[in-house]
C-alpha positions as a Markdown table, in Angstrom:
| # | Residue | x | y | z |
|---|---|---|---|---|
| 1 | Unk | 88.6 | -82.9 | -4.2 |
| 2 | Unk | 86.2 | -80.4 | -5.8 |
| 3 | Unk | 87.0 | -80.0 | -9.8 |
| 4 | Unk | 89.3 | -77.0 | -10.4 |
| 5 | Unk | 88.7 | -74.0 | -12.8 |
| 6 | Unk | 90.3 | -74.4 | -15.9 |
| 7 | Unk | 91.7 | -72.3 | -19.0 |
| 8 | Unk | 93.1 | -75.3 | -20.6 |
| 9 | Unk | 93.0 | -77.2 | -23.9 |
| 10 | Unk | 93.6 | -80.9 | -23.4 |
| 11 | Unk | 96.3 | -82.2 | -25.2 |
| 12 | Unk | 97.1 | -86.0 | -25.6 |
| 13 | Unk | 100.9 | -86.2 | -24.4 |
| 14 | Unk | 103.0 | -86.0 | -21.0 |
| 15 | Unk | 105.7 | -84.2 | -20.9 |
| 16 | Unk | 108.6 | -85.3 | -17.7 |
| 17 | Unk | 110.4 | -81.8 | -17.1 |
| 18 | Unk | 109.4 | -78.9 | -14.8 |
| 19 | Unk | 109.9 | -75.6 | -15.1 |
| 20 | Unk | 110.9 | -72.7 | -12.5 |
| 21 | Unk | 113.2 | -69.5 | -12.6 |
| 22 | Unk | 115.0 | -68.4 | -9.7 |
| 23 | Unk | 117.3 | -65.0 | -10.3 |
| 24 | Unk | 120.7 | -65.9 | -9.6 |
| 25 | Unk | 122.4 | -65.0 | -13.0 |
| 26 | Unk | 122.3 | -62.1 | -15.5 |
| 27 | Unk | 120.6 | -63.5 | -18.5 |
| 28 | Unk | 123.2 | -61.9 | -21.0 |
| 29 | Unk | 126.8 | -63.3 | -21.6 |
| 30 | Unk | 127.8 | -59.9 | -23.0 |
| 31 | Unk | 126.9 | -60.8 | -26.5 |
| 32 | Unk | 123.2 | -61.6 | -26.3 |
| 33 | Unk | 120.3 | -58.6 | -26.2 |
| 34 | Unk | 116.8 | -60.5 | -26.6 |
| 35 | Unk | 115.9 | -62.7 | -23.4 |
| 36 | Unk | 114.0 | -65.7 | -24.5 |
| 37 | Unk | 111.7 | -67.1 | -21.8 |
| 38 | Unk | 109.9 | -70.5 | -22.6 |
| 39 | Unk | 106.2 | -70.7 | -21.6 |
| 40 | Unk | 106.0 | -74.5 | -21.7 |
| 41 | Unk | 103.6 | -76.6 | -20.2 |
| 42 | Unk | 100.0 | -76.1 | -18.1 |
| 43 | Unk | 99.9 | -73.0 | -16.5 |
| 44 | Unk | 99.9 | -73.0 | -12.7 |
| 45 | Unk | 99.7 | -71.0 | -9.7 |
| 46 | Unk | 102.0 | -73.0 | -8.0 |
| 47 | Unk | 104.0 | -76.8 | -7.8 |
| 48 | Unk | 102.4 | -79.9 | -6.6 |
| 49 | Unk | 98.6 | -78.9 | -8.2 |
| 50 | Unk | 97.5 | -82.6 | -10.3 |
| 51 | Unk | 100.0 | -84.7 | -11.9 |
| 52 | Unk | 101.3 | -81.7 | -14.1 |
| 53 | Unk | 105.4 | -82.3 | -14.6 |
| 54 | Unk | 106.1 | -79.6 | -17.0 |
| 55 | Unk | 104.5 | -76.6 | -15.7 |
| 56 | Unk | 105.2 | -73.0 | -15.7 |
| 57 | Unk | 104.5 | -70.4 | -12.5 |
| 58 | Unk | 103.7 | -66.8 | -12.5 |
| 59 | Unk | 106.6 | -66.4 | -9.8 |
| 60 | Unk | 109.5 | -68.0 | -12.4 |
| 61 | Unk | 108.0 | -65.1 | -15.1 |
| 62 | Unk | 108.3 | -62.4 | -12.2 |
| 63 | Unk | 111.7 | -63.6 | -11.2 |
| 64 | Unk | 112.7 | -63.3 | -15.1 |
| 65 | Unk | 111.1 | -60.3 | -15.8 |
| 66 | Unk | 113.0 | -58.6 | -13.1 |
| 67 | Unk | 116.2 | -59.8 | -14.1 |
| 68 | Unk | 115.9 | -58.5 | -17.4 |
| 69 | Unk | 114.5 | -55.4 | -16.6 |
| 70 | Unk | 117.4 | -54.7 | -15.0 |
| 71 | Unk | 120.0 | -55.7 | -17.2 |
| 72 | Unk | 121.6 | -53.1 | -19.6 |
| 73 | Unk | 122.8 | -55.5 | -22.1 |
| 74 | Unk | 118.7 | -56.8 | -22.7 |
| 75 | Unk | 116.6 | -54.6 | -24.9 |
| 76 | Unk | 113.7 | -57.0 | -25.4 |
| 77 | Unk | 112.1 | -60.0 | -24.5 |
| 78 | Unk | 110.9 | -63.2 | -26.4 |
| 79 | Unk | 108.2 | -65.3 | -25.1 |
| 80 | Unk | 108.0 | -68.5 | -27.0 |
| 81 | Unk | 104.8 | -70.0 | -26.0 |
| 82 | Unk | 103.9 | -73.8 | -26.3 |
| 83 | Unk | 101.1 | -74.3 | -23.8 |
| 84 | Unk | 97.8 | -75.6 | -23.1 |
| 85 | Unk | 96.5 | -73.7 | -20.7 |
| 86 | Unk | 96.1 | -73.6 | -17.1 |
| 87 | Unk | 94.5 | -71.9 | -13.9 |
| 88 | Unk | 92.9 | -68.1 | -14.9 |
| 89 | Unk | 94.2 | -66.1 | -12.2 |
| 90 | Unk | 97.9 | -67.8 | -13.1 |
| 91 | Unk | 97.6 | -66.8 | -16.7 |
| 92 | Unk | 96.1 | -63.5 | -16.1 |
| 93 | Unk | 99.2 | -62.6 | -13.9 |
| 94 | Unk | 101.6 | -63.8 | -16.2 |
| 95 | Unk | 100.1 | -62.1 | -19.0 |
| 96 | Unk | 99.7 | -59.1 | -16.9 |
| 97 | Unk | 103.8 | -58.8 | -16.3 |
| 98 | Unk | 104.4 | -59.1 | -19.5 |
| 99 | Unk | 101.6 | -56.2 | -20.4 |
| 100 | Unk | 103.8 | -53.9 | -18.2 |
| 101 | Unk | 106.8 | -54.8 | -19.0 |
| 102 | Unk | 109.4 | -51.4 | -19.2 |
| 103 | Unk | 110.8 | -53.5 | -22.0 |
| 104 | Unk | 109.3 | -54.5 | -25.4 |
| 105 | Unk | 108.0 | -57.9 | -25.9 |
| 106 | Unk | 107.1 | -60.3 | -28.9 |
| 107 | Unk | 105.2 | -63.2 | -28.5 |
| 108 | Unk | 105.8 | -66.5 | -30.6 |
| 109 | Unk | 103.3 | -69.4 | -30.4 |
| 110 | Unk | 105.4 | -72.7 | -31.4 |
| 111 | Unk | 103.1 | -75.7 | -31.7 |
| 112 | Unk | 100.4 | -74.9 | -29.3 |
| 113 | Unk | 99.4 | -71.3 | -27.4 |
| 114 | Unk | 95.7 | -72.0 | -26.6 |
| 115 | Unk | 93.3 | -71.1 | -23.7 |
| 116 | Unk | 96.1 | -69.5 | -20.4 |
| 117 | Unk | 98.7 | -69.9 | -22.7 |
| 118 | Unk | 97.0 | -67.8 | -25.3 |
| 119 | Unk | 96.1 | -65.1 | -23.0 |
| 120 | Unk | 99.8 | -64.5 | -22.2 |
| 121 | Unk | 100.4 | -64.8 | -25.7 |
| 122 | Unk | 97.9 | -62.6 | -26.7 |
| 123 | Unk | 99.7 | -60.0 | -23.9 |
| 124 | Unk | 102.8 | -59.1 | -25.8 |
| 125 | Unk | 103.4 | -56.5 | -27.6 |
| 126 | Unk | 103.4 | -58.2 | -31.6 |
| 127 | Unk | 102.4 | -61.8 | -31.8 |
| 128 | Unk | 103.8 | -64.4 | -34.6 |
| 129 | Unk | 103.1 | -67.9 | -34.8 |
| 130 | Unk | 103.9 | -70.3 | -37.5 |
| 131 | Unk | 100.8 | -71.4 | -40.2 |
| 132 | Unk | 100.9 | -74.4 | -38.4 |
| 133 | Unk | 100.3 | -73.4 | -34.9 |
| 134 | Unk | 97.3 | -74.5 | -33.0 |
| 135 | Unk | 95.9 | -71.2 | -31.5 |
| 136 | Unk | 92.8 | -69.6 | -29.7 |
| 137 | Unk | 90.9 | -71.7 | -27.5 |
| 138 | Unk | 89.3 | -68.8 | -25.7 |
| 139 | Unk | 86.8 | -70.6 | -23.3 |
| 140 | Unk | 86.6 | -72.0 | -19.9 |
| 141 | Unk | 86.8 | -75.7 | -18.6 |
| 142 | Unk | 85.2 | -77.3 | -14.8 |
| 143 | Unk | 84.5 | -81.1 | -16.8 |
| 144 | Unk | 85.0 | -83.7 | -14.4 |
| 145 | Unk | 84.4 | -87.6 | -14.6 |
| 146 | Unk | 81.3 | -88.3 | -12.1 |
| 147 | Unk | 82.5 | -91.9 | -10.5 |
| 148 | Unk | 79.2 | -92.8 | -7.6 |
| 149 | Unk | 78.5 | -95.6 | -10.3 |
| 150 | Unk | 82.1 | -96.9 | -9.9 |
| 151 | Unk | 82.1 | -96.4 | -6.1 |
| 152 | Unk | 78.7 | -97.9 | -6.3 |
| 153 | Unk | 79.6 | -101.1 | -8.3 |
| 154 | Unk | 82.5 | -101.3 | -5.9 |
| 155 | Unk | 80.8 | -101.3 | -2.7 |
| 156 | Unk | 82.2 | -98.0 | -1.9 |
| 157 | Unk | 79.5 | -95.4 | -0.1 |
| 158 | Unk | 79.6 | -91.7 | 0.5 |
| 159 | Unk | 79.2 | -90.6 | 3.5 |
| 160 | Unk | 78.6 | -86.3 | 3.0 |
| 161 | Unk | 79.7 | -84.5 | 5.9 |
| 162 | Unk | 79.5 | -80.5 | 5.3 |
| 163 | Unk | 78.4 | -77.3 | 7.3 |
| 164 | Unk | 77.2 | -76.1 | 3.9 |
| 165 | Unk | 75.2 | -77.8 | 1.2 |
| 166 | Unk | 77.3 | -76.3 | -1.1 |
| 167 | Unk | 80.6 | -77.3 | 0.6 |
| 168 | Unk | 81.3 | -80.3 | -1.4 |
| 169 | Unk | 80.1 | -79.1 | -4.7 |
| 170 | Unk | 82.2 | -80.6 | -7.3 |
| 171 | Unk | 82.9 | -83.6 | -5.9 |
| 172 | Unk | 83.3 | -87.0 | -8.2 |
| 173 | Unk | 81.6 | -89.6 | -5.5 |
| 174 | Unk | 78.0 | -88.1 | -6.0 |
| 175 | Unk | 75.8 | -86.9 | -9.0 |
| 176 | Unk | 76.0 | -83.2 | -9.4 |
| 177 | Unk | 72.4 | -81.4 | -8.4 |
| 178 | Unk | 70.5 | -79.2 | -11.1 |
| 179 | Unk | 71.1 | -76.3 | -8.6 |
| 180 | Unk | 74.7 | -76.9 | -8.3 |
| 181 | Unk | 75.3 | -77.1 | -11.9 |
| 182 | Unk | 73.2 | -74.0 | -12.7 |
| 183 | Unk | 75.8 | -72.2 | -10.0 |
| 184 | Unk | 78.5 | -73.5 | -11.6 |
| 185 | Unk | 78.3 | -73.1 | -15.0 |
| 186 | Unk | 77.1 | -69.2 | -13.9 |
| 187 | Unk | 80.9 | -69.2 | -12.1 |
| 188 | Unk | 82.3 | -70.5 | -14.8 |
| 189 | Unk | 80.5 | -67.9 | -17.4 |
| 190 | Unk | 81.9 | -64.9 | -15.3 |
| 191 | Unk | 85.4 | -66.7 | -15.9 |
| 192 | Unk | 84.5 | -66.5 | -19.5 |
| 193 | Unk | 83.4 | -63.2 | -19.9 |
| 194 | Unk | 86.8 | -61.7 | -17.9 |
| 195 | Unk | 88.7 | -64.0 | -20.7 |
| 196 | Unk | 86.8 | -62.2 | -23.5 |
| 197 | Unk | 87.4 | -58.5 | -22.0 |
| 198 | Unk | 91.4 | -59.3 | -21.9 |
| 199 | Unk | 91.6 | -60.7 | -25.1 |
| 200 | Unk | 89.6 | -57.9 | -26.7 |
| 201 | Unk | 92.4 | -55.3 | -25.0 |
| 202 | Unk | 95.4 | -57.1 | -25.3 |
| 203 | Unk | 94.6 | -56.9 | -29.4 |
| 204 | Unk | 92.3 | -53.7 | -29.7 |
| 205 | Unk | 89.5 | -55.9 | -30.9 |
| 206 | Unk | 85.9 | -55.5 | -30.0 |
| 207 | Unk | 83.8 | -57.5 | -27.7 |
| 208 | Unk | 81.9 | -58.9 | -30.2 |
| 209 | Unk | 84.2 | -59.8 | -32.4 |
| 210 | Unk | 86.2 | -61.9 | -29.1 |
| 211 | Unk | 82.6 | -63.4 | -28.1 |
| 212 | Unk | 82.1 | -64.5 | -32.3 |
| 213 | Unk | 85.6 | -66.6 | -31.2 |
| 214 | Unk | 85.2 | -67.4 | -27.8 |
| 215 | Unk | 84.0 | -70.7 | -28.4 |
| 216 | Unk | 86.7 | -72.9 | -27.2 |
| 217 | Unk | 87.8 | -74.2 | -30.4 |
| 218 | Unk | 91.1 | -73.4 | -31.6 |
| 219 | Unk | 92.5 | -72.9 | -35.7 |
| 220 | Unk | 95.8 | -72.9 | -37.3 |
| 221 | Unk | 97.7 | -69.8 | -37.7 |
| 222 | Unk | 96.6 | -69.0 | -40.8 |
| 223 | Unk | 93.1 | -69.0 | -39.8 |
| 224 | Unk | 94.3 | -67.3 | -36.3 |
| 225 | Unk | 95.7 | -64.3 | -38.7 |
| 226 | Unk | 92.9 | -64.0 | -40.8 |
| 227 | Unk | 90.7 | -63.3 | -37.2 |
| 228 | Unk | 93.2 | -61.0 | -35.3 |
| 229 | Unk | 94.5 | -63.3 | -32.7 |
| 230 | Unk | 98.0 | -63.2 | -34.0 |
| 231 | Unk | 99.7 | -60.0 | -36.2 |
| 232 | Unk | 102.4 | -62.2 | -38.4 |
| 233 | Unk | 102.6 | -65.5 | -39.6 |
| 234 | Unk | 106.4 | -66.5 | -39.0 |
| 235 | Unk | 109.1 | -67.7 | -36.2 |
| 236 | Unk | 112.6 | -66.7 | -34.8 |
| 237 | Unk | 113.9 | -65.0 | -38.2 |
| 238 | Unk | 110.5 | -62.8 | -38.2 |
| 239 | Unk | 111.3 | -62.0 | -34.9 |
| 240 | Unk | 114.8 | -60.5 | -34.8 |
| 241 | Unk | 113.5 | -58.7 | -38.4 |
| 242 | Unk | 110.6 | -57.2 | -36.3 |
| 243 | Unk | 113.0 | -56.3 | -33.0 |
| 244 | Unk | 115.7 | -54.8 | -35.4 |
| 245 | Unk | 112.8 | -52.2 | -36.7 |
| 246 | Unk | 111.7 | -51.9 | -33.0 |
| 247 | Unk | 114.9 | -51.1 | -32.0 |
| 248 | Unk | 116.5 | -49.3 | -35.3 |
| 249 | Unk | 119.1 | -51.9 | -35.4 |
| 250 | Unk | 120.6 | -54.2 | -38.2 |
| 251 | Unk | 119.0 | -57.7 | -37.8 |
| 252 | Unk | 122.5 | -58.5 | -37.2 |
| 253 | Unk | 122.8 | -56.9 | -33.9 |
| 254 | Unk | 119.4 | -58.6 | -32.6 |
| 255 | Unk | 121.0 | -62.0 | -30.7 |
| 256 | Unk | 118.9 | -64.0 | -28.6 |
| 257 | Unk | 119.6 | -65.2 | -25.4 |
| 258 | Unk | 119.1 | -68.8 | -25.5 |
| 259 | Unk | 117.9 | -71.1 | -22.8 |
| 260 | Unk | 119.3 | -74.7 | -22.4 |
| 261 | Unk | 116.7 | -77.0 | -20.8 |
| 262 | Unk | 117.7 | -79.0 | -18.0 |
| 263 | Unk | 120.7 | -76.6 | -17.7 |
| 264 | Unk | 119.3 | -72.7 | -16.8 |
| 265 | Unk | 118.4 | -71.8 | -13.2 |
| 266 | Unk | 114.8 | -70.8 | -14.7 |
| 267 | Unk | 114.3 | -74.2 | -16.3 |
């Protein structure tokens, strides 16, 4: 299988539950006005893509976003973000519906909003995370493990069959050639450089100053505050304080509308 495009930071734990959304009920009981949606997991364009259990789909965020968009009990919407990553295009299109949204929306990064899931972080409207976060990781990923050694040492052979020399490109069972690395690692810097421009709108910073980050590391909050990526150190109490001013409301009045995992249509 040829190595698949990546906005992902690698994280050392699995995770067993998936996630999807399908509009059957109104998110609000009456009492609630903030919809919470959970980005959790690697960021895919659809089920069934690698050995991903948790995952999250642009088409459960569109599902939601339309619910709640046309609800009159919900005045705002709170992405909690604890992701990796995931595919480009996936993350671009979830980012993108949450760009447009008719309603306002806050962003918070719980323990991990990097590469995708940073880019729909980066999205909403005003962006918290706590000084612990892990956040950033603006940067492209196509790394593979090369295995003709194994296949040789195993008596296994290769047999290339393509109408194309470029058809199999990416695949694991042969050395990569210097001309098919030099096209994909040009690929994979036009990626790259669409991840830059989005970050640079979504919070009104300058190219360079993205580029100076775009390295594919990622820093704590703090640090993340101190370069622009986030707006406010902080978690759910910062966030009903900021949607009360939002909304001219007593902090009081600002009730979330929780999600129950295992339990919600959408997860």
């Amino acid at each position: 299988m040829k190595a698949m495009v990546v906005v992902l930071t690698v994280i050392v734990f699995v995770v067993s539950i998936s996630t999807i959304y399908e509009a059957e009920n109104n998110i609000s009981d009456g009492t609630c006005n903030i919809a919470v949606y959970p980005v959790e997991g690697v960021i895919l364009p659809y089920y069934g893509i690698g050995d991903f259990e948790l995952i999250t789909t642009p088409e459960s965020l569109e599902s939601f976003m339309k619910t709640v968009e046309d609800e009159d009990e919900i005045e705002g919407v709170l992405v909690e973000v604890n992701s990796p990553g995931g595919t480009p295009v996936a993350s671009a299109r979830m980012a993108d519906l949450l760009r447009n949204s008719s309603l306002p929306v806050m962003g918070m990064i719980s323990d991990q909003g990097t590469s995708g899931g940073y880019m729909i972080a980066a999205a909403t409207d005003y962006l918290l995370a706590s000084p612990m976060s892990d956040v950033g990781s603006i940067g492209v990923n196509m790394s593979y493990v090369e295995e003709s050694q194994k296949n040789e040492d195993e008596g296994l052979t290769y047999v290339q069959l393509t109408t194309g020399k470029f058809k199999d490109i990416g695949s694991p069972n042969r050395p990569i050639t210097e001309e098919e690395r030099r096209k994909l690692e040009a690929d994979l810097q036009i990626v790259h450089n669409e991840f830059v421009a989005l970050i640079a709108e979504y919070r009104g910073l300058s190219t360079e100053e993205v580029v100076a980050l775009a390295d594919g590391s990622s820093m704590p909050g703090v640090k993340a505050l101190e370069a622009n990526l986030i707006d406010e150190l902080g978690g759910r109490e910062e966030v009903r304080e900021n949607f009360a001013k939002v909304l001219e409301k007593d902090p009081a009045e600002i009730v979330f509308c929780e999600y129950d995992s295992g339990f919600l249509p959408f997860y």
